[in-house]
N, C-alpha and C positions, 0 to 999 in steps of 0.2 A: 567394554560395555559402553554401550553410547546414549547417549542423553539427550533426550528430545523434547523442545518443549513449544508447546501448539496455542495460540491464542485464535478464541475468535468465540463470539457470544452465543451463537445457536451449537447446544449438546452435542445434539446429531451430526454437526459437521465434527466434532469433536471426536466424538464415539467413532465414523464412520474412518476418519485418519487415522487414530488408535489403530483399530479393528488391522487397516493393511499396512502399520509398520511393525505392529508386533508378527504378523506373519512372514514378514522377510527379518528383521531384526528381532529373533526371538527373545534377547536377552535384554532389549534395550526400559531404560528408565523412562517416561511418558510422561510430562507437566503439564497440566492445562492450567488456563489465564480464559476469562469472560472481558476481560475490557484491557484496557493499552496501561492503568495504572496496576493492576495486579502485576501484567506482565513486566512490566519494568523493577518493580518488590522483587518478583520470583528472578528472578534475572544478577542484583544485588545481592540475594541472601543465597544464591546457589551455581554452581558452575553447570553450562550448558554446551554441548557441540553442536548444536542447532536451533535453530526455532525460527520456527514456520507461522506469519503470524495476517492476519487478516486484512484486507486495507481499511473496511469498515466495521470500526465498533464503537459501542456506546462510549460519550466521552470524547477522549482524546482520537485521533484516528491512528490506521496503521502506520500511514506514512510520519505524522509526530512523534509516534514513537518509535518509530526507526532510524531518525534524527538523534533523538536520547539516547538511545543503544550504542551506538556508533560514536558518540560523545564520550561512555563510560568503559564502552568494552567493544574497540574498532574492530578487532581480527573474530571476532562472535559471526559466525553467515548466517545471515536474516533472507528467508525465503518469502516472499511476502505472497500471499493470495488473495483473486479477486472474483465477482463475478464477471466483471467489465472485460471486454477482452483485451487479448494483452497489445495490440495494435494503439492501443489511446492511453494506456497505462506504464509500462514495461520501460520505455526512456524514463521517464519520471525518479521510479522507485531506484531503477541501475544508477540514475547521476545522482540518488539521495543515498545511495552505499548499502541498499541491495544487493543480495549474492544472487538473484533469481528471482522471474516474475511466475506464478502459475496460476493459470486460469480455471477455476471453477468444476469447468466444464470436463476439462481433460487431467485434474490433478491425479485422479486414479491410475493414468497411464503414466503421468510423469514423474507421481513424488519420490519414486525409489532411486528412479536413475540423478532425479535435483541433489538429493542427499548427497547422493557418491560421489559427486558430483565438486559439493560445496567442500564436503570432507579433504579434498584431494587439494581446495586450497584454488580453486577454478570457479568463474562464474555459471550458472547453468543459462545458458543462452537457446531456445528455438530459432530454426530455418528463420520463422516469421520477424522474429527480434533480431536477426543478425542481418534480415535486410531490412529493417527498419533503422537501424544501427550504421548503416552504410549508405542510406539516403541523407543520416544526419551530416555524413562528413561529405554529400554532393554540395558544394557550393551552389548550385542552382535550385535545390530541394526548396521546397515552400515550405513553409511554417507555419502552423494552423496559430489562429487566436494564442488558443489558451496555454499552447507550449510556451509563452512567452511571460504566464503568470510565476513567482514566485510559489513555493511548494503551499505557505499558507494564503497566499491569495487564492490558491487552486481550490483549497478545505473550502473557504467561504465563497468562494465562486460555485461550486456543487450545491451544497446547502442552500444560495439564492437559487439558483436555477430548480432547485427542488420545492420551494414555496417557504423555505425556512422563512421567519419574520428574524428580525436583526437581533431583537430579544434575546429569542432561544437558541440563533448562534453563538453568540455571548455567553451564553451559559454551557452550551455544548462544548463548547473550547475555551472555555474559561477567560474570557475577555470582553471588556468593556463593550458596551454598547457602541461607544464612543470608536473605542480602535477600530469597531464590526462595520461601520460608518466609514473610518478611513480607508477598509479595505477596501469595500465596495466602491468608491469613488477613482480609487488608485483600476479596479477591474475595470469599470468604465469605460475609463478610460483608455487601457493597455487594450482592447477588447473593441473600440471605437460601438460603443450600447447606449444606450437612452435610458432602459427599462429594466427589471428583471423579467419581464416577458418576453424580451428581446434575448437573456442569457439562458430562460430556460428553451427556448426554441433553439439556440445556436447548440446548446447540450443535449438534446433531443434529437437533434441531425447529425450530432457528430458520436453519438450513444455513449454519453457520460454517463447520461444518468435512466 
C-alpha cells in the first residue's frame, strides 16, 4: 500500500490529484497539508513514500520546506509542483534535493509515471530538464541573474519583484525586517539592480513571476 502525501493550499488542486491517484493506485493512503508547516507535522508524526508538494504556499514556501525534509528524512522523494514552467524552475528544486519538477500544466499526464518513477529510487527528469541539465554542465552556457541567487535570496527576490513591501516579507518567512533588508541588498547586488522595479521587470521577462 503506498502512501501519498500532497501539500498545496488550493482544495481543488488537492481533490483534482487525489481524484487520478486513487484511480491508478487504488489502494493507496492520501494526506493532504495546506501550508509548508502542516506538511513538515505530517511528515514527523507519519511515514510517507511520497509527497508531492507545491512551490508556493502560504508561509513558508515549497522550496524551504524541502530543505527541511531532506534535513530530517533525506531518502523521502519530494516531487515538487509549479505553475512556472519547469525551464526557470526545475535546476533550482533538483540542486535543493528534489526527486522531480512538475509543472502545473501537464501534471495530469506526468504524475503517474513521476511516482514510478521516484518509487524505483530514480529522479523523474523531462526531455526539457535533461537538456536544461546538460547546458548546465556546457562550460560556455550563460547564466541568467538569478541562477546565481542563493535558494533564500531567490524567496525574497520573487516576493520583491511581486510588489511584496519588506514588512510582509518578514512576516511571510518569518524573518526580520532587518535580515529582509540584507537580502535585498546582497540581490542587488548579485543581480547588478538599482530598484525593485528593475527586479520586477527582469522577473516579468524572464516569467518568474
Amino acid at each position: 500500500m503506498i502512501r501519498i502525501l500532497i501539500a498545496d493550499d488550493h482544495a481543488i488542486v488537492r481533490k483534482g490529484l487525489k481524484q487520478i491517484l486513487l484511480e491508478h493506485y487504488t489502494t493507496a493512503i492520501i494526506g493532504e497539508a495546506t501550508d509548508a508547516e502542516t506538511l513538515i507535522n505530517e511528515i514527523h508524526n507519519a511515514a510517507w513514500d511520497v509527497v508531492i508538494c507545491d512551490m508556493s504556499m502560504p508561509g513558508r514556501s515549497g522550496l524551504d520546506a524541502l530543505h527541511q525534509i531532506k534535513q530530517s528524512s533525506p531518502k523521502l522523494p519530494v516531487l515538487i509542483m509549479s505553475m512556472y514552467p519547469e525551464d526557470q524552475y526545475a535546476l533550482r528544486v533538483l540542486k535543493a534535493g528534489a526527486s522531480g519538477y512538475l509543472s502545473k500544466e501537464t501534471i495530469h499526464e506526468d504524475i503517474i509515471k513521476a511516482i514510478d518513477t521516484v518509487l524505483l529510487g530514480r529522479k523523474f527528469i523531462t526531455p526539457a530538464i535533461a537538456e536544461k541539465l546538460a547546458d548546465a554542465f556546457d562550460s560556455g552556457a550563460s547564466t541568467k541573474l538569478h541562477e546565481n541567487l542563493s535558494d533564500r535570496e531567490f524567496d525574497v527576490f520573487k516576493l520583491l519583484a511581486a510588489g511584496t513591501s519588506v514588512t510582509e516579507i518578514g512576516e511571510k518567512l518569518s524573518l526580520s525586517a532587518t535580515t529582509v533588508s540584507t537580502y535585498r541588498s546582497r540581490i542587488m547586488d548579485k543581480m547588478n539592480m538599482r530598484s525593485n522595479a528593475d527586479l520586477t521587470r527582469y522577473a516579468l521577462e524572464n516569467g518568474l513571476i
